[in-house]
C-alpha positions in Angstrom: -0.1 96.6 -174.1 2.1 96.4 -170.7 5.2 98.8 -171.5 7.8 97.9 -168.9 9.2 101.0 -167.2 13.0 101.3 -165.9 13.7 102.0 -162.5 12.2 105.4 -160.8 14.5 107.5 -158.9 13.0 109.6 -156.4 14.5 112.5 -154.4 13.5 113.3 -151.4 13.1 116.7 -151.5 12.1 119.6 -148.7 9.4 121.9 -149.1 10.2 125.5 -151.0 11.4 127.8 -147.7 8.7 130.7 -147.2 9.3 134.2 -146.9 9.8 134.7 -143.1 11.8 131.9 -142.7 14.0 133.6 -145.8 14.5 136.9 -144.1 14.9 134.8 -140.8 17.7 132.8 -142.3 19.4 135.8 -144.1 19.3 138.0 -141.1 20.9 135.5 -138.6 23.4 134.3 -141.5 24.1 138.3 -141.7 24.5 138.9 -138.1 26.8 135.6 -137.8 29.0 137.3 -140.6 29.0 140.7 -139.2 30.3 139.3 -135.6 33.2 137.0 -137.4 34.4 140.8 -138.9 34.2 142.2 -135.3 36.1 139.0 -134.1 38.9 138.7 -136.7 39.5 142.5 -136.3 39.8 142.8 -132.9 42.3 139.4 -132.8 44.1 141.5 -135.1 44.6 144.2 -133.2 45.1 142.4 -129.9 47.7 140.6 -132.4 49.4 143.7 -133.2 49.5 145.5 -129.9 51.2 142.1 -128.6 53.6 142.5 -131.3 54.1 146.3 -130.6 55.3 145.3 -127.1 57.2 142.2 -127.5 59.1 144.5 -130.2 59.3 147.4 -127.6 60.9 144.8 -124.9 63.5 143.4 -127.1 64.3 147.0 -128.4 64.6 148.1 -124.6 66.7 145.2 -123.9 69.2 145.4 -126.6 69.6 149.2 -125.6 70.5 148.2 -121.8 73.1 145.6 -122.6 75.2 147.7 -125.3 75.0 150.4 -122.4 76.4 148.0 -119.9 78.9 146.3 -122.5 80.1 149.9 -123.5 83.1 149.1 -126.1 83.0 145.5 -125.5 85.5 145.9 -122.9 86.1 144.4 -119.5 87.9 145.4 -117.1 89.2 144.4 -114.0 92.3 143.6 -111.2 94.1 140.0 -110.8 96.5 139.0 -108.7 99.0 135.8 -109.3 98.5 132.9 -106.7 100.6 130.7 -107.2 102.1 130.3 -110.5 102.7 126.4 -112.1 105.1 125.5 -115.4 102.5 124.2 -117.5 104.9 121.6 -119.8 107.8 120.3 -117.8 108.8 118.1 -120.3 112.4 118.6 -122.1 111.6 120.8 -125.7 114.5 117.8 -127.4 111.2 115.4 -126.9 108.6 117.3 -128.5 
């Protein structure tokens, strides 16, 4: 008797990994994850230290101008040129 079959499906699979390519794998993948740490701490850091100084600058900044400013007040001398009537018209026609 001829039993018909259904379709195969075949995977195509790799070969089981040995051992030293294991510990190969798992020491680069660790070394790889111990540099991104490194990395991503020092950009913090570097982060925080640019921070620290742009915060410092402002700070130094704002300091200087109230010093200048003092009250708010300015001060100075004038003298009148020539002086002009603004609105010559009659105040009847306003």
């Amino acid at each position: 008797m001829n039993q018909q079959q259904g379709p195969q499906i075949r995977f195509i699979t790799r070969p089981q990994a040995g051992l030293l390519e294991r510990i190969i794998f798992f020491s680069l993948g660790l070394i790889v994850l111990v540099a991104a740490f490194f990395f991503i701490g020092i950009a913090l850091i570097a982060g925080a230290i640019i921070a620290g100084v742009f915060l410092i600058r402002w700070w130094w900044r704002q300091r200087k101008l109230r010093r200048e400013t003092g009250d708010s007040w300015v001060e100075g001398e004038y003298t009148v040129v020539e002086s002009a009537i603004v609105d010559q018209r009659p105040k009847d026609k306003l």
